[in-house]
ZADRENNU-806972 format. One record per residue (C-alpha): residue number from 1; chain; x, y, z; residue in one letter. Coordinates in steps of 0.001 Angstrom, whole numbers, plus 524288, in hexadecimal, padded with zeros to 5 digits. Layout:
<tikes>
num; cadena; u; v; w; residuo
NUM; A; X; Y; Z; A
...
</tikes>
This chain:
<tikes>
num; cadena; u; v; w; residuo
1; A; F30F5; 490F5; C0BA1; X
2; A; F24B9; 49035; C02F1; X
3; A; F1A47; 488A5; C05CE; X
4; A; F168A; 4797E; BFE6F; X
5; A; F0B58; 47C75; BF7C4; X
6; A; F0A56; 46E44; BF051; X
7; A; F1221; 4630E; BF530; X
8; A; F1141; 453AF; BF104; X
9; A; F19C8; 44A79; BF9E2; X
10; A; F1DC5; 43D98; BF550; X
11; A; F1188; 43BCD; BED1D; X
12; A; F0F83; 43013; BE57B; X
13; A; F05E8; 42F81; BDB83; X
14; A; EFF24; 421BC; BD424; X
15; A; EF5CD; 42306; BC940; X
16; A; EF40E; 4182C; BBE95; X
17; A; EFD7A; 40E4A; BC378; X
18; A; F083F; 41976; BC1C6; X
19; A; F0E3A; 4205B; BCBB7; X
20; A; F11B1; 42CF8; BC535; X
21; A; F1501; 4363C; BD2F4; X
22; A; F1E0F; 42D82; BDB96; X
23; A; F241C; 434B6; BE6A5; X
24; A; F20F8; 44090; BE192; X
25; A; F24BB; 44DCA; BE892; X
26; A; F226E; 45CC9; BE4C9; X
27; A; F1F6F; 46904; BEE12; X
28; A; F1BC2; 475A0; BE720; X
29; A; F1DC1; 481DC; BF135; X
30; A; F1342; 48D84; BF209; X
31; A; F1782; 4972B; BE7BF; X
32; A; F1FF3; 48F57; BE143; X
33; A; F207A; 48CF0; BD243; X
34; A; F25C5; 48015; BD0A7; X
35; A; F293C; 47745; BC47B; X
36; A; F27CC; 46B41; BC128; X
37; A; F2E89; 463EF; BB55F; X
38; A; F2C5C; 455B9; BB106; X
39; A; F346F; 44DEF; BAA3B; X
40; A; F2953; 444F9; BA4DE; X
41; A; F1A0D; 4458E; BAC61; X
42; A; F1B0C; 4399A; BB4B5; X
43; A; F140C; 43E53; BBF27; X
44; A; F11F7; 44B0E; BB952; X
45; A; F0382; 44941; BB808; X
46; A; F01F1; 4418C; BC606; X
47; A; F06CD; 44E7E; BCA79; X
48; A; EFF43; 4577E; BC421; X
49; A; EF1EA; 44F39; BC8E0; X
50; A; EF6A6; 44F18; BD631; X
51; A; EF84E; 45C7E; BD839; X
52; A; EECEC; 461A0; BD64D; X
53; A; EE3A4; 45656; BDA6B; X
54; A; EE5D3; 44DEC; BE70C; X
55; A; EE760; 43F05; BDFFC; X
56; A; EE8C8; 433BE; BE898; X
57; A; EF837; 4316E; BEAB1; X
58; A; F0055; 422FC; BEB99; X
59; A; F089A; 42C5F; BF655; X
60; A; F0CC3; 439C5; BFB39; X
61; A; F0696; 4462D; BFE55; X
62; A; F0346; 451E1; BF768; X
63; A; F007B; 460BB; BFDFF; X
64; A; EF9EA; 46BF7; BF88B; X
65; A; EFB2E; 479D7; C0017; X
66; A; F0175; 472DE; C0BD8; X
67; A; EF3AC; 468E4; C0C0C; X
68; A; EF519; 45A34; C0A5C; X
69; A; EEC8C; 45904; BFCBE; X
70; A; EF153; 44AC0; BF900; X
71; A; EF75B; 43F5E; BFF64; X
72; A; EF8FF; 43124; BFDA7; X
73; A; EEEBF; 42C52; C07E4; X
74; A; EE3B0; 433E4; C03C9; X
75; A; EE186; 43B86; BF6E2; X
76; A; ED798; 447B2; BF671; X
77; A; ED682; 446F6; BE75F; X
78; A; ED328; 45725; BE7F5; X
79; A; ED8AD; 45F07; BE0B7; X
80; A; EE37C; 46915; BE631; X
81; A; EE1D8; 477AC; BE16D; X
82; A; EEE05; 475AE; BD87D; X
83; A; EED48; 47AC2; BC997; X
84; A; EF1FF; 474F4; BBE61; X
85; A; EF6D5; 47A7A; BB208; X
86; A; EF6DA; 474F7; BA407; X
87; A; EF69B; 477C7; B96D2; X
88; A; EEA31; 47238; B960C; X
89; A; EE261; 47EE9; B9B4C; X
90; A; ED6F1; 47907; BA6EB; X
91; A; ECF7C; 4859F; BA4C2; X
92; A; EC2B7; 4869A; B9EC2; X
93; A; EC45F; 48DA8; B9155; X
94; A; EB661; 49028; B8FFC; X
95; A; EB70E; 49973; B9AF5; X
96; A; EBCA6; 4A5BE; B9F83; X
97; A; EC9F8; 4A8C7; BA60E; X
98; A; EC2C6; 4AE10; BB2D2; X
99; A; EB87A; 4A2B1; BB363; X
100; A; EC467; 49843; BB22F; X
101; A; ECC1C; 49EE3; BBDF6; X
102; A; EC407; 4A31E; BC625; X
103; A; EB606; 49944; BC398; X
104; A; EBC91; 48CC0; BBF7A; X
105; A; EC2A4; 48CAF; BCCCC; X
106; A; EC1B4; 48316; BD940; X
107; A; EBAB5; 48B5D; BE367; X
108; A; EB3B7; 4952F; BD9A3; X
109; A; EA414; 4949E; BDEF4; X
110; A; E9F7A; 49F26; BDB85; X
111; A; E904C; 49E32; BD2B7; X
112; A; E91F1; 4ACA5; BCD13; X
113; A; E9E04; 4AF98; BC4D8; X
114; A; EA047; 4BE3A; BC1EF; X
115; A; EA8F3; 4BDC4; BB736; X
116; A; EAD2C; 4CD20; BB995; X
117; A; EB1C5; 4C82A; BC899; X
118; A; EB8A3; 4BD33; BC12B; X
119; A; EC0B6; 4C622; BB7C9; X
120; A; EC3A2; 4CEE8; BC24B; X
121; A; ECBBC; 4C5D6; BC950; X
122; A; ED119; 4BCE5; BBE7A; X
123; A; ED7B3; 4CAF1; BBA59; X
124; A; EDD11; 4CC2D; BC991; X
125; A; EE2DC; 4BEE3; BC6D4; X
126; A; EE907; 4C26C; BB99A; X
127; A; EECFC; 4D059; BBD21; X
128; A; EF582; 4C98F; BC873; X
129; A; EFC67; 4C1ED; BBED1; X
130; A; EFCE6; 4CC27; BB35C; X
131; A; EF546; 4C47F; BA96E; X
132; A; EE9CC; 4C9AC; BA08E; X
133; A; EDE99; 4C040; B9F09; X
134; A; ECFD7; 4C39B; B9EE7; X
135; A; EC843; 4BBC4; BA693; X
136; A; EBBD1; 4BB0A; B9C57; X
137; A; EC621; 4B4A3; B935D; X
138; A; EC36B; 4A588; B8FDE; X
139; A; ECE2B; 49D60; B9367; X
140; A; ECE6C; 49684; B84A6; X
141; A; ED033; 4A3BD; B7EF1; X
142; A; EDCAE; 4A4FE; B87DE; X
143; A; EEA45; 4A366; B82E5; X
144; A; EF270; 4991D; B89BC; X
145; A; EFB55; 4A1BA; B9460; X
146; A; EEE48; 4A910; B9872; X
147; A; EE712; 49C9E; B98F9; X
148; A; EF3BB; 4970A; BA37B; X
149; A; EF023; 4A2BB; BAAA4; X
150; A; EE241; 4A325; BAC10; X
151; A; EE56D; 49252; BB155; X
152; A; EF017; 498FE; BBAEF; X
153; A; EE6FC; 4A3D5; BBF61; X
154; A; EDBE0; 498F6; BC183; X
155; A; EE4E8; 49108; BC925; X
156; A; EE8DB; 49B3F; BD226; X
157; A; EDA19; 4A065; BD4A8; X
158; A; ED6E0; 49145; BD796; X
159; A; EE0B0; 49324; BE221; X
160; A; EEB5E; 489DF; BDDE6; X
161; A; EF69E; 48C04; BE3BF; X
162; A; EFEB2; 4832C; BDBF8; X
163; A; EFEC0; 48209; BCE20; X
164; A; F0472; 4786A; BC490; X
165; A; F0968; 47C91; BB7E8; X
166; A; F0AAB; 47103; BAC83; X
167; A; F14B9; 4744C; BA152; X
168; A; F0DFD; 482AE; B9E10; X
169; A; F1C16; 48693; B9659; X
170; A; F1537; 47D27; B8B12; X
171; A; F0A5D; 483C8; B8A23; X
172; A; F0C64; 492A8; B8EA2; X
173; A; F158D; 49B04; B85B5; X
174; A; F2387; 4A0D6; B8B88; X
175; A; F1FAB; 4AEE0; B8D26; X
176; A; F117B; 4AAD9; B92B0; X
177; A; F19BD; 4A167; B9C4E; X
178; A; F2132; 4AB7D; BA189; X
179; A; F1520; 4B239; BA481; X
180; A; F1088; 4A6FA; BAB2F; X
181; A; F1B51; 4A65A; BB40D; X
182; A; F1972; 4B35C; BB835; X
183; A; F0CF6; 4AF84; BBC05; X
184; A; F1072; 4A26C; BC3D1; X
185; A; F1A74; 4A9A3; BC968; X
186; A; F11D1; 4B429; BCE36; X
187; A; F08E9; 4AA2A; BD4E9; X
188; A; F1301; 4A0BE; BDABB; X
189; A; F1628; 4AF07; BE299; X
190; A; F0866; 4AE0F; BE699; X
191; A; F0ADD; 4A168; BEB4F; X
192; A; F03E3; 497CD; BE062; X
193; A; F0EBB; 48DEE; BDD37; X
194; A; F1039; 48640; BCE84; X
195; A; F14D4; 47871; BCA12; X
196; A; F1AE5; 47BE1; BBE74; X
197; A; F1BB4; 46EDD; BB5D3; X
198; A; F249F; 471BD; BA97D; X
199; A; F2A1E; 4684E; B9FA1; X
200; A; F37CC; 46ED4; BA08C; X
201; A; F4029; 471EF; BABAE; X
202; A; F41ED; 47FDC; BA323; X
203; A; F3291; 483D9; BA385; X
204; A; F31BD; 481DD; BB1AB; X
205; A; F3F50; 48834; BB59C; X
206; A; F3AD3; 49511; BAF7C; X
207; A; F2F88; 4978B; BBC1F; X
208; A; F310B; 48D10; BC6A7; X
209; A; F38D7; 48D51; BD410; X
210; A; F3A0F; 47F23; BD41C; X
211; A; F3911; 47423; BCAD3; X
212; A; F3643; 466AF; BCBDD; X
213; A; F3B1D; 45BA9; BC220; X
214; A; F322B; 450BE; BC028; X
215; A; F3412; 44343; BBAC7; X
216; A; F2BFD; 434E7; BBDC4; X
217; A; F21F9; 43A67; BC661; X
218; A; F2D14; 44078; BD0D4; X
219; A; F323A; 44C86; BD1D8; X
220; A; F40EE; 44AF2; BCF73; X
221; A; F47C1; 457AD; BD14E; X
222; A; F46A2; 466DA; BD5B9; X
223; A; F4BFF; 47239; BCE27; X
224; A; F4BA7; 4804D; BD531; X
225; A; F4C61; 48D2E; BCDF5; X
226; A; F5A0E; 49146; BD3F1; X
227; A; F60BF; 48319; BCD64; X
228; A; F6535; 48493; BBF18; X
229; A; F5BF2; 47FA8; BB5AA; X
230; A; F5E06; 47050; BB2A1; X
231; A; F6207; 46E4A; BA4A3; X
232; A; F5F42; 45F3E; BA4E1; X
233; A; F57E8; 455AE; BACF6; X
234; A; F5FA1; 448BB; BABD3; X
235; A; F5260; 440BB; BAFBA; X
236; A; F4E64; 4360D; BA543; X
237; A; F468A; 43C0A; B9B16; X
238; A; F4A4A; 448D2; B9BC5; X
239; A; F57F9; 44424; B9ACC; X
240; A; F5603; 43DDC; B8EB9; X
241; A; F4EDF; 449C8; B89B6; X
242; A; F5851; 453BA; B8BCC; X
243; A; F62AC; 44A3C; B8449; X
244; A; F59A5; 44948; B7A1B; X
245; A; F58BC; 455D1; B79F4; X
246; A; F66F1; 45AF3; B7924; X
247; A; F673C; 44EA2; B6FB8; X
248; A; F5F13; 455B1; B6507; X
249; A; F63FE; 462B9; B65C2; X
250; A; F721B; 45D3D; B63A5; X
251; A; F6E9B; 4562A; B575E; X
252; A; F6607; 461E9; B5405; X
253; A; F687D; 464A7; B4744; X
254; A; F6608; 47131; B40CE; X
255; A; F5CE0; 47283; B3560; X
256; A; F622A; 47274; B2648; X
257; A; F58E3; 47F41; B1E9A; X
258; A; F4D54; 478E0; B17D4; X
259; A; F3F0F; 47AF9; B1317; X
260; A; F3765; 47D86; B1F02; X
261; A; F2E51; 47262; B21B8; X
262; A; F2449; 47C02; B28C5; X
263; A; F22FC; 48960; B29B3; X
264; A; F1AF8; 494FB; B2F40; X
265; A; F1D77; 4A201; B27CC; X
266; A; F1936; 4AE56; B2E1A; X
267; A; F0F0D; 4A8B6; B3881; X
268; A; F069B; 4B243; B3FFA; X
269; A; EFC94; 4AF62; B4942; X
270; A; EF6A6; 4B6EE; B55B5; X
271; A; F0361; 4B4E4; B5CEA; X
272; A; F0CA1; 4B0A1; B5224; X
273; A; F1470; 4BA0E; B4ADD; X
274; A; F1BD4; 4B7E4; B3EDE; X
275; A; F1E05; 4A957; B4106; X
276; A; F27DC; 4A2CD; B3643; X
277; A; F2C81; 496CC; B3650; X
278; A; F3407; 48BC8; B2E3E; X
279; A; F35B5; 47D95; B32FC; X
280; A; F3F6C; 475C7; B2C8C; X
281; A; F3F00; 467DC; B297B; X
282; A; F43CD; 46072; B387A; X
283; A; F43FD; 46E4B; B3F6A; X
284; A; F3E85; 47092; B4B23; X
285; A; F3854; 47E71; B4D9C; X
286; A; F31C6; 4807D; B5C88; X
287; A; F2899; 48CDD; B5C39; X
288; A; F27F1; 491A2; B6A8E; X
289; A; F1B59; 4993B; B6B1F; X
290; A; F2043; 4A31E; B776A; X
291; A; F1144; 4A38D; B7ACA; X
292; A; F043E; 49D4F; B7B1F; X
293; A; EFDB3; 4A54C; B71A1; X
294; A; F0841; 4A28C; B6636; X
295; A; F080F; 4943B; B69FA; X
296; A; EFA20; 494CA; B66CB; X
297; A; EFACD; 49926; B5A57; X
298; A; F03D3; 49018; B55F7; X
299; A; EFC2A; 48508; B5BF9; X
300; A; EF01A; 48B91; B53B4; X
301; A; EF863; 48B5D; B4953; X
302; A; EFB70; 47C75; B479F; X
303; A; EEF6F; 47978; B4BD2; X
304; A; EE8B8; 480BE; B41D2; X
305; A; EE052; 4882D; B4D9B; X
306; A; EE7CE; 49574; B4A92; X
307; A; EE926; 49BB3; B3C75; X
308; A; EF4BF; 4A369; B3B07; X
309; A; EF189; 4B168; B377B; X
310; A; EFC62; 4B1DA; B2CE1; X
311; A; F076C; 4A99A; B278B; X
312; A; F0886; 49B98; B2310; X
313; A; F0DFB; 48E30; B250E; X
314; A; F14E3; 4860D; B1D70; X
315; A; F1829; 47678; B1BE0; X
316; A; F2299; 47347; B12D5; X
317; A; F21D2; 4812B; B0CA7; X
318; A; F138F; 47F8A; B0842; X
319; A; F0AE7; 4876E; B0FE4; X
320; A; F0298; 480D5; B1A7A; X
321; A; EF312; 481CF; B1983; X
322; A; EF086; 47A87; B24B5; X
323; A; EF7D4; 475AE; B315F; X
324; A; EF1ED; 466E5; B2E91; X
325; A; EFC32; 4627E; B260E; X
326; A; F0341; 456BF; B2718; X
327; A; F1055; 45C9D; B2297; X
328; A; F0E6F; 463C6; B2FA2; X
329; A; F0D66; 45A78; B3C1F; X
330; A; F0954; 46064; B48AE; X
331; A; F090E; 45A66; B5650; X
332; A; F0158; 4634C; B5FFE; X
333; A; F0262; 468AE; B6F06; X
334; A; F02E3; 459B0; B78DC; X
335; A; EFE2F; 4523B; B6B97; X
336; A; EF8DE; 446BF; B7241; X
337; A; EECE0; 44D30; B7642; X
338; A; EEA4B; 45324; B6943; X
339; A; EF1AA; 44A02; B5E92; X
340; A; EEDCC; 43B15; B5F9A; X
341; A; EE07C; 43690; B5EF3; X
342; A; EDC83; 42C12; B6A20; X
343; A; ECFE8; 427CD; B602D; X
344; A; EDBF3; 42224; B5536; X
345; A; EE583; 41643; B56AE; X
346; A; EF334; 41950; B5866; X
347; A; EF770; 41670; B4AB4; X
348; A; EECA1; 41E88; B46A6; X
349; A; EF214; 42A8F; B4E4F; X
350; A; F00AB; 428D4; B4943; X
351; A; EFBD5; 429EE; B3BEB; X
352; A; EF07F; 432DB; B3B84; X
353; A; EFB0B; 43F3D; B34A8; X
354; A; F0010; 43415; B2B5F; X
355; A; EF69D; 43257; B1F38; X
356; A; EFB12; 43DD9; B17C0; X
357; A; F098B; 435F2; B1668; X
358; A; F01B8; 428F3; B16C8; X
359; A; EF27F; 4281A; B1313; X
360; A; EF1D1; 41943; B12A4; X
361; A; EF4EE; 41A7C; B21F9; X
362; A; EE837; 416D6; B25F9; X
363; A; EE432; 40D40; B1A7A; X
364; A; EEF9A; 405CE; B1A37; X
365; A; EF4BA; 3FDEE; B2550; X
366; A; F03DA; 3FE38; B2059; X
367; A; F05BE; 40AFD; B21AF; X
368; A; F002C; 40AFA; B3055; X
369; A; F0A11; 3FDD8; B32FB; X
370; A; F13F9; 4055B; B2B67; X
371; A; F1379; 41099; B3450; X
372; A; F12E7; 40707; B42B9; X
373; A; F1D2C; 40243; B3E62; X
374; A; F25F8; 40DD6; B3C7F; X
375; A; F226E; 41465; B492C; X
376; A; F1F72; 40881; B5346; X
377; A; F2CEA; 40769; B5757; X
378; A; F2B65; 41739; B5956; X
379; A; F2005; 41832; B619E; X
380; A; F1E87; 409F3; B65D8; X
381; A; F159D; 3FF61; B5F7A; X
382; A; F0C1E; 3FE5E; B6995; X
383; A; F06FB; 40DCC; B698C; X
384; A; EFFF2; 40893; B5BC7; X
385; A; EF7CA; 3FF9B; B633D; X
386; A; EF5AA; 40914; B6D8E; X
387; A; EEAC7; 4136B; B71B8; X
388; A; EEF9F; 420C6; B6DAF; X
389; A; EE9D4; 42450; B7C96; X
390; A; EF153; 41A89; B81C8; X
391; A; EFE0E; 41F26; B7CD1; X
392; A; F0710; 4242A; B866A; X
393; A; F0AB8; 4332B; B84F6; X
394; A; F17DB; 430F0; B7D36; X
395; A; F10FD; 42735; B7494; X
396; A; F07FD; 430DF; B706A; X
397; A; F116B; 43C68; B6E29; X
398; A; F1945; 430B8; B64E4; X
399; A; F0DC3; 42EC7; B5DC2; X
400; A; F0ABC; 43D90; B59CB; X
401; A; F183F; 43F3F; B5593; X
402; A; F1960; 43484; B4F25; X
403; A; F0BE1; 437B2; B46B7; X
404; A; F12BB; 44507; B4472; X
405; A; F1F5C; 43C6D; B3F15; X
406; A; F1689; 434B3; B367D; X
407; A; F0FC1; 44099; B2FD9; X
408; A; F1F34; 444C7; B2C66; X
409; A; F1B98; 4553F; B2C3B; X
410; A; F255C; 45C2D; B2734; X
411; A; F233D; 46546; B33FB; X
412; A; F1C89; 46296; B4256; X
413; A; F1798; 46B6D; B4B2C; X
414; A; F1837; 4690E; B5A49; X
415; A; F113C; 46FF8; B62E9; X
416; A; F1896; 46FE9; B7132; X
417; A; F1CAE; 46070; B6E49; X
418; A; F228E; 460BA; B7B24; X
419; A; F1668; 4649B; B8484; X
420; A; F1380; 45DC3; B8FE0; X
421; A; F1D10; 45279; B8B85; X
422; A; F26E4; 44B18; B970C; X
423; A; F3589; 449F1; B93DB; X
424; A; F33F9; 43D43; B8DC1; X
425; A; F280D; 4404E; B852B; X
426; A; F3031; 44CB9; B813B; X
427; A; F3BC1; 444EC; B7E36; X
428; A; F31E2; 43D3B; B73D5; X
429; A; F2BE6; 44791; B6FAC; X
430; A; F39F4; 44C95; B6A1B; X
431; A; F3CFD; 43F32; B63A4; X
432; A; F2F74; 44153; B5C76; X
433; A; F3303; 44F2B; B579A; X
434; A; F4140; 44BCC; B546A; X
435; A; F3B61; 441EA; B4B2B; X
436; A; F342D; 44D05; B4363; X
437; A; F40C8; 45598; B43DF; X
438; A; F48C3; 44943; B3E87; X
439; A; F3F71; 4479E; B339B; X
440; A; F40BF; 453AB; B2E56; X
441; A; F3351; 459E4; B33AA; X
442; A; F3369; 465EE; B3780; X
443; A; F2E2D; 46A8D; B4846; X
444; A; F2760; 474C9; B4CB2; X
445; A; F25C2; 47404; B5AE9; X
446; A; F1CAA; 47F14; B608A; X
447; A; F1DA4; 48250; B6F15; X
448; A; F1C37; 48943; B7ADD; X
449; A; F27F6; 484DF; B8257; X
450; A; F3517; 4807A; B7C60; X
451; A; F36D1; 475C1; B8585; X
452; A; F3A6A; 46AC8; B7BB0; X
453; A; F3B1C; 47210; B6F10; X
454; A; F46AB; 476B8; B6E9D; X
455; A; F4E04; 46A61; B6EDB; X
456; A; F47D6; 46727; B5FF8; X
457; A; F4829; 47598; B5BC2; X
458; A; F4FCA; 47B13; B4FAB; X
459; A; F4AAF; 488CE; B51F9; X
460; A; F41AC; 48D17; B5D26; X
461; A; F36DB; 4993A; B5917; X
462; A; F30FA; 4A181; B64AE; X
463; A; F237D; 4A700; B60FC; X
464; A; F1E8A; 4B115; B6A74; X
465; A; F1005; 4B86B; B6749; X
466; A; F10C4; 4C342; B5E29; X
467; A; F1FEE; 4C206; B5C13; X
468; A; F2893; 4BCF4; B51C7; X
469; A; F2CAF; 4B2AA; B530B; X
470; A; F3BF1; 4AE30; B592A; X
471; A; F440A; 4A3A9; B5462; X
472; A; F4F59; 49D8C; B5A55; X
473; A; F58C0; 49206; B5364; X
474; A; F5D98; 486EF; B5BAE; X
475; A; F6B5D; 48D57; B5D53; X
476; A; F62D5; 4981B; B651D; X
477; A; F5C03; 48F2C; B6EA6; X
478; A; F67D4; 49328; B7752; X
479; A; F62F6; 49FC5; B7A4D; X
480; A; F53FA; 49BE3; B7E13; X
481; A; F4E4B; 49D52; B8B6F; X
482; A; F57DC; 495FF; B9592; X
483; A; F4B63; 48FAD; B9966; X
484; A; F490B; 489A3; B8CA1; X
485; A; F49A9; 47A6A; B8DCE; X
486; A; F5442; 473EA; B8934; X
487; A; F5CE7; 48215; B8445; X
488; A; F6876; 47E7D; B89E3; X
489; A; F6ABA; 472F0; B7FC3; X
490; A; F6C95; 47E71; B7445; X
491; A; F75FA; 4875A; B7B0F; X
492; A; F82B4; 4847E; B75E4; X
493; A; F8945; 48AF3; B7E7A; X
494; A; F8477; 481F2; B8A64; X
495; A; F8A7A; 475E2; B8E7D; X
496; A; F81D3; 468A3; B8C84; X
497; A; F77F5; 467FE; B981C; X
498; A; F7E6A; 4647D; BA5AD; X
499; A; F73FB; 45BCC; BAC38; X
500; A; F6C77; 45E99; BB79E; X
501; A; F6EBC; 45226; BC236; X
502; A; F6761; 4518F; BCE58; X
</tikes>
């Protein structure tokens, strides 16, 4: 039987007057890469703090490497050698690969760095793993998957030997994903074990031995790699997500030819090839980009950071100059850290993409009453008195969207709408972009991972670096990856969903 290398017993957690960990259970064995998926982050964060620093607990126990680290009478507040990773990179991009793993390190005390002694043995470390990566590069000149690798390598150096994993299918291409698995897999044989925390039961079943199902701060149920992969969770939210799901692709209704609303013709970049594309008035498109580099580029692209190096865009068949264009709306990668501005009122926020329709909006005091009074009942009457910091996390995802409504593009661009989002801030999130689809504007989701996309999809187009391009209509979402979320609700030849009771 393996050995416990990270075990927390009955452990209840209070911060704030909230009790987000209540009874809370887990044991991670040595080797052992195990997943973790949560129906909405109650608790989620509690337990992210808690495992790799020693906070005081309400009650229970928590072991590290068969040691007592944490318990209820007495709290160490040390930090355990546990590594966490993000999207949000904690390297220093300013310096190289070598002096990140091997100097920015607990333990390193050495005065005299050699860099030659340095690069010697990062390239032991990547040989082992069959991965290319000099160690005079600079980490912000790396490319996303190489970057994941350089945080993995650091951790296991440090001497971790557990390491948590947080959603890296939203961030980290398919192909470069398998290649990362390879990787965790080889090390979980060396005895390093993962928590693997995934937003879908699918992204986690493809690499972990055991996963865990999450919901309120408890961990609700186990799933083991030998049971047949759960279709549907019938727990609260996710319940009613999965019937609002099967809901829209029922009532899906194909699109009638028209003028294309937006389109790219012939599109080449570094790792783009031959991109063309037409968006119809209420269609929705999802790009996959199959790796980090094309998802870059097509970032770079809306964000005006990357010039094409041939072919053109187009907004209502006129040729597009500029990506800032109102006809266009865009609503970037986890928008409420880059799209509202804490320094401007609420109202102010809502209609800063709104004078081009309406320039009296900020002379004339009508309009502004005009528009409260249209969208109060929407997003409640007392968010327009209210701090845009102080707005919970669904309030502030209601008011980007709705700022996008109010511009009325003719097209919208989302860039991975569903990252990082619970069940119920998903299910919202797919109210906001069936409004745009019922108006008649045309989506264009870009992403990494499917996850959610396909349930809004028309057509689905895989872009892999250097290749053309591959298109598949909705009738062909049968014969996707089994481990595609939610594929089973456009096979035809499949029964509706039996559920999957405790």
């Amino acid at each position: 039987m393996k050995k416990e290398v990270f075990r927390m017993e009955r452990v209840t957690f209070k911060e704030k007057g909230t009790t987000p960990l209540e009874n809370f259970n887990l044991i991670i064995r040595e080797g052992e890469i195990m997943g973790l998926v949560p129906i909405n982050h109650i608790g989620l964060d509690a337990l992210l703090r808690l495992l790799r620093q020693n906070l005081p607990l309400h009650y229970g126990y928590i072991y590290y490497q068969g040691n007592l680290v944490n318990h209820w009478r007495y709290s160490t507040m040390k930090y355990n050698r546990i590594s966490l990773i993000q999207n949000e990179s904690c390297l220093a991009g300013d310096l190289t690969v070598a002096d990140n793993v091997f100097v920015l390190r607990n333990g390193f005390k050495k005065w005299l760095m050699r860099p030659k002694v340095l690069r010697q043995q990062l390239e032991f470390f990547t040989d082992e793993i069959g991965v290319e990566i000099s160690g005079d590069t600079y980490v912000d000149d790396l490319p996303p998957f190489e970057r994941f690798v350089v945080e993995l390598l650091k951790a296991v150096v440090s001497g971790s030997r557990l390491i948590v994993l947080e959603d890296i299918g939203a961030f980290i291409g398919n192909r470069d994903l398998e290649r990362l698995h390879e990787i965790f897999r080889y090390y979980s044989q060396k005895g390093i074990s993962f928590l693997y925390i995934a937003g879908h039961m699918e992204d986690a079943w493809k690499i972990c031995e055991r996963v865990a199902l999450m919901a309120n701060g408890q961990i609700i149920k186990y799933y083991y790699s030998d049971m047949m992969l759960p279709r549907r969770f019938h727990i609260n939210e996710s319940e009613d997500y999965e019937r609002h799901v099967l809901e829209r692709t029922r009532r899906h209704k194909k699109n009638q030819d028209s003028f294309p609303v937006f389109e790219l013709v012939n599109v080449n970049t570094k790792s783009i090839r031959n991109m063309n594309l037409a968006l119809q008035p209420g269609e929705c498109v999802v790009l996959q980009a199959m790796d980090s580099a094309v998802f870059s580029d097509m970032v770079g692209m809306v964000s005006e950071e990357t010039t094409p190096l041939s072919g053109s865009g187009y907004l209502d068949g006129e040729r597009m100059t500029s990506a800032i264009d109102r006809r266009l709306g865009v609503i970037q990668e986890f928008p409420i850290q880059s799209m509202l501005f804490s320094n401007m009122s609420y109202m102010d926020n809502l209609c800063i993409t709104l004078d081009h329709r309406f320039p009296e909006v900020w002379s004339k005091q009508r309009v502004r009453k005009s528009i409260y009074e249209e969208y109060s009942p929407l997003l409640g009457a007392d968010c327009f008195y209210s701090n845009v910091n102080k707005l919970t996390e669904m309030q502030k995802y209601d008011l980007i969207y709705t700022r996008i409504l109010l511009q009325n593009p003719r097209a919208v661009i989302c860039i991975q709408p569903f990252k990082r989002a619970e069940v119920g801030l998903r299910l919202r999130i797919t109210e906001h972009l069936e409004r745009f689809l019922d108006k008649g504007i045309g989506v264009l989701i870009v992403a990494v991972n499917l996850a959610d996309t396909l349930t809004f999809a028309d057509r689905l187009i895989c872009v892999a670096r250097g290749k053309e391009p591959v298109e598949y209509r909705r009738e062909e979402f049968g014969t996707l990856p089994i481990d595609v979320p939610w594929r089973h609700l456009y096979r035809e030849d499949e029964e509706e969903p039996e559920t999957d009771e405790e």
